[in-house]
N, C-alpha and C positions, 0 to 999 in steps of 0.2 A: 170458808177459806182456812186451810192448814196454816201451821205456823210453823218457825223453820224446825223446832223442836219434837215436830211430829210429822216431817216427811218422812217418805221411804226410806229406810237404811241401805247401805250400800256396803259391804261389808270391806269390798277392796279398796276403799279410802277410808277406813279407820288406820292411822298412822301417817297416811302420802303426805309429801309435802306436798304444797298447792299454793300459790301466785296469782294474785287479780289484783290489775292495774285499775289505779278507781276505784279502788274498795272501802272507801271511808263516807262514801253518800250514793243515795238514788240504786239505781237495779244491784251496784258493786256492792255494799255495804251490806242489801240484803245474801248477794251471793256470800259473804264472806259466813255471816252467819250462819246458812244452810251449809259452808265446811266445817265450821266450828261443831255445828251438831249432828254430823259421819264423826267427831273425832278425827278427824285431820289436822297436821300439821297446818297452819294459814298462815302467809305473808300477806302484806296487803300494802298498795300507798297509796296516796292521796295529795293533793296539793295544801298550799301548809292553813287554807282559809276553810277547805274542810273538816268535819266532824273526827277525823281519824285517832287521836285518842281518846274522845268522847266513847266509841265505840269498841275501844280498846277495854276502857274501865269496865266497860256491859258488858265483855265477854268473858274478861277474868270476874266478876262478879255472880256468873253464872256456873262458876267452881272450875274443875279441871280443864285442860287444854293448852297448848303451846301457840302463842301466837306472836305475831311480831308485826310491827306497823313502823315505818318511815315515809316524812314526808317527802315527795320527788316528783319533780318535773316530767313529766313524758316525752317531751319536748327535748331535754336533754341526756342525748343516747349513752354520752359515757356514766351520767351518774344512773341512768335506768341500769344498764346492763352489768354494775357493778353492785350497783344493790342486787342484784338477782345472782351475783357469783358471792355475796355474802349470805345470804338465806341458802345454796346450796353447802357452804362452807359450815354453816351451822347445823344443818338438818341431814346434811346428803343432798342427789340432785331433783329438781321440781320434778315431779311427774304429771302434775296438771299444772298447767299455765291458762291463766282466763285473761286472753288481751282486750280489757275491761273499755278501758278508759276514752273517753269522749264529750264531744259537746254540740251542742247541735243548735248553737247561735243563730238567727233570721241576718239575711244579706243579702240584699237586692245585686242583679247584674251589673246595675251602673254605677252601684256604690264599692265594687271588687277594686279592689290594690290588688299590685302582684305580690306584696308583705303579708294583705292579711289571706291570700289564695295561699300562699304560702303556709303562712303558721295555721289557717285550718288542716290542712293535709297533715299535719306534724300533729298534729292531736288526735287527730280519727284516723289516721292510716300508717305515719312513717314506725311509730311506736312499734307496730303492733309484729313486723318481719322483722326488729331488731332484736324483741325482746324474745320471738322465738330462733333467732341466727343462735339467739345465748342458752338459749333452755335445750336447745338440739345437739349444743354443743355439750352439755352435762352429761345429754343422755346417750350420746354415743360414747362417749369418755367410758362410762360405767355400763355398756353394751345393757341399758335397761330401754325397755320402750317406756310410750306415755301417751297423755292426751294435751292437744292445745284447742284451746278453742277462743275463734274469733269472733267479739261482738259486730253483726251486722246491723243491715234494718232496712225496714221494706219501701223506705222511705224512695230511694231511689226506683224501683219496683211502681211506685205511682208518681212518679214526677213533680212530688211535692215541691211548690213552688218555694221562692228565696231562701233556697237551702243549698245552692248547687256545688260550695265546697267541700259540704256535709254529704250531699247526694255523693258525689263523685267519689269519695271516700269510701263508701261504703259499698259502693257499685264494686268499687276496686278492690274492696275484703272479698269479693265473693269470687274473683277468677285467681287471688293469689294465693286463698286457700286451697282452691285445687289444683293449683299448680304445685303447692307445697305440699300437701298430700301426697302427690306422685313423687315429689323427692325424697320426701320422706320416710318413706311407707317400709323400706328399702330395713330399716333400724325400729319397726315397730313403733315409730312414732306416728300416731292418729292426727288430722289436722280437720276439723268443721268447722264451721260459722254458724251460731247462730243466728235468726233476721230476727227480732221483735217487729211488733206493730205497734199500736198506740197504748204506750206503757205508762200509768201514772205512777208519779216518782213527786217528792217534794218541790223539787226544782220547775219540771209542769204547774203543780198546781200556784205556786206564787206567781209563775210568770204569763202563763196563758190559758190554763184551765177555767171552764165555769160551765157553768148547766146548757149553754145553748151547745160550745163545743162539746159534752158529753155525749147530750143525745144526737150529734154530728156522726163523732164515731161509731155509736150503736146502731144508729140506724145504715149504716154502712158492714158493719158487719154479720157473720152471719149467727153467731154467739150475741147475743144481744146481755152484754155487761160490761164494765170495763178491764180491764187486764191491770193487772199492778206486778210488780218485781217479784214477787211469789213465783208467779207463773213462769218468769225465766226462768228462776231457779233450778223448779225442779227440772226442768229439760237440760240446765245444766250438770247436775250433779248425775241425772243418766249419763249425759255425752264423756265426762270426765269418769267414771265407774267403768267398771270392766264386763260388767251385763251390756256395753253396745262396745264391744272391740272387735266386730264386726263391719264397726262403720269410720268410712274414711273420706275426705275432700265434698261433703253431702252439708247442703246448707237446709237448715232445721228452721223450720220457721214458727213462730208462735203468736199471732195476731189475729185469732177468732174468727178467721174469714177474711179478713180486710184485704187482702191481698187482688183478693179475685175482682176485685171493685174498679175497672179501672182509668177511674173517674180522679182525676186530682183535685186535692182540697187540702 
């Protein structure tokens, strides 16, 4: 497995700003990295119990680069969308936006509140059309196009059980990205989603990961390994690059197969 320091280069994100919510743990943190090493500009935030200037000190210690980290809630839209009009204030306007951030808590049906049905959608979904209302508005400002890219997940896709605020979430990233695509599209602004499948990340392996669920997944897919946040990556740093500005409102999926299985577990 590559490391972010020896992916592909991309040459049209050597400078871009770039924006991923969630970038200070788990698949974001690695994405932040693999911009760090195109040489790109990188924003990034995190909530304040995450690693985010842990990962801040790793980057500046890895020598040159511009990067910026604040902690912020997703949850709340004026401080999201106002950090994202100071990172344009500082750099110019984002030209990749990675609407990162999410959580994917277990919750039975009969244990749903309309609070916590509520602030799940505000974590995996409401963020993610606010934070590009804001990034679309930059880039029409300065008649530049760009890419946004929505994290999905296949989750929904197989009916993965006590997930259903998270499911529906993510369900919902996949018909408002191509809804937003076609508004978009209009100002050269790109809009995808990517879907992962079963991605190990720190936060997995403390909470539910072990040998029986590993080879659960594997033998379910058609790639028999596990997938970790590498392999976002780099489908992101294509989708954000201007080698696929070809491609608009197209959901990307990268889960080894898993998809086609459609057996929930």
């Amino acid at each position: 497995m590559e490391t972010s320091s020896t992916y592909t280069r991309y040459a049209s994100l050597r400078g871009r700003t770039v924006f991923i919510s969630g970038g200070s743990s788990g698949i974001g943190a690695e994405l932040v990295r693999a911009f760090a090493a195109q040489g790109s500009r990188v924003a990034f935030c995190g909530t304040r119990s995450d690693g985010g200037d842990a990962l801040l000190d790793e980057l500046r210690g890895d020598g040159a680069g511009e990067f910026l980290y604040e902690a912020c809630d997703v949850r709340d839209i004026a401080a999201l969308q106002a950090l994202l009009d100071r990172v344009a204030q500082r750099w110019g306007p984002i030209q990749v936006l990675v609407n990162n951030a999410g959580r994917d808590d277990r919750h039975a049906l009969d244990e749903l509140t309309p609070e916590y049905w509520d602030n799940c959608l505000a974590i995996n979904l409401r963020h993610q059309v606010f934070a590009t209302q804001s990034v679309a508005r930059q880039l029409r400002s300065a008649a530049l196009g760009g890419s946004i890219i929505n994290m999905g997940s296949i989750s929904w896709m197989r009916g993965r059980p006590n997930l259903i605020g998270y499911t529906a979430s993510k369900a919902a990233i996949s018909g408002m990205t191509r809804t937003l695509a076609r508004e978009l599209g209009g100002d050269r602004i790109r809009v995808n989603a990517l879907v992962p499948g079963a991605i190990v990340t720190e936060r997995q392996t403390q909470l539910w990961r072990n040998a029986a669920e590993d080879q659960k997944f594997i033998d379910l897919q058609c790639l028999k390994f596990r997938l970790d946040s590498r392999h976002v990556a780099r489908s992101t740093l294509f989708l954000a690059s201007d080698d696929s500005d070809g491609m608009t409102g197209q959901n990307l999926i990268i889960d080894a197969g898993l998809a086609q299985v459609s057996v929930a577990g």
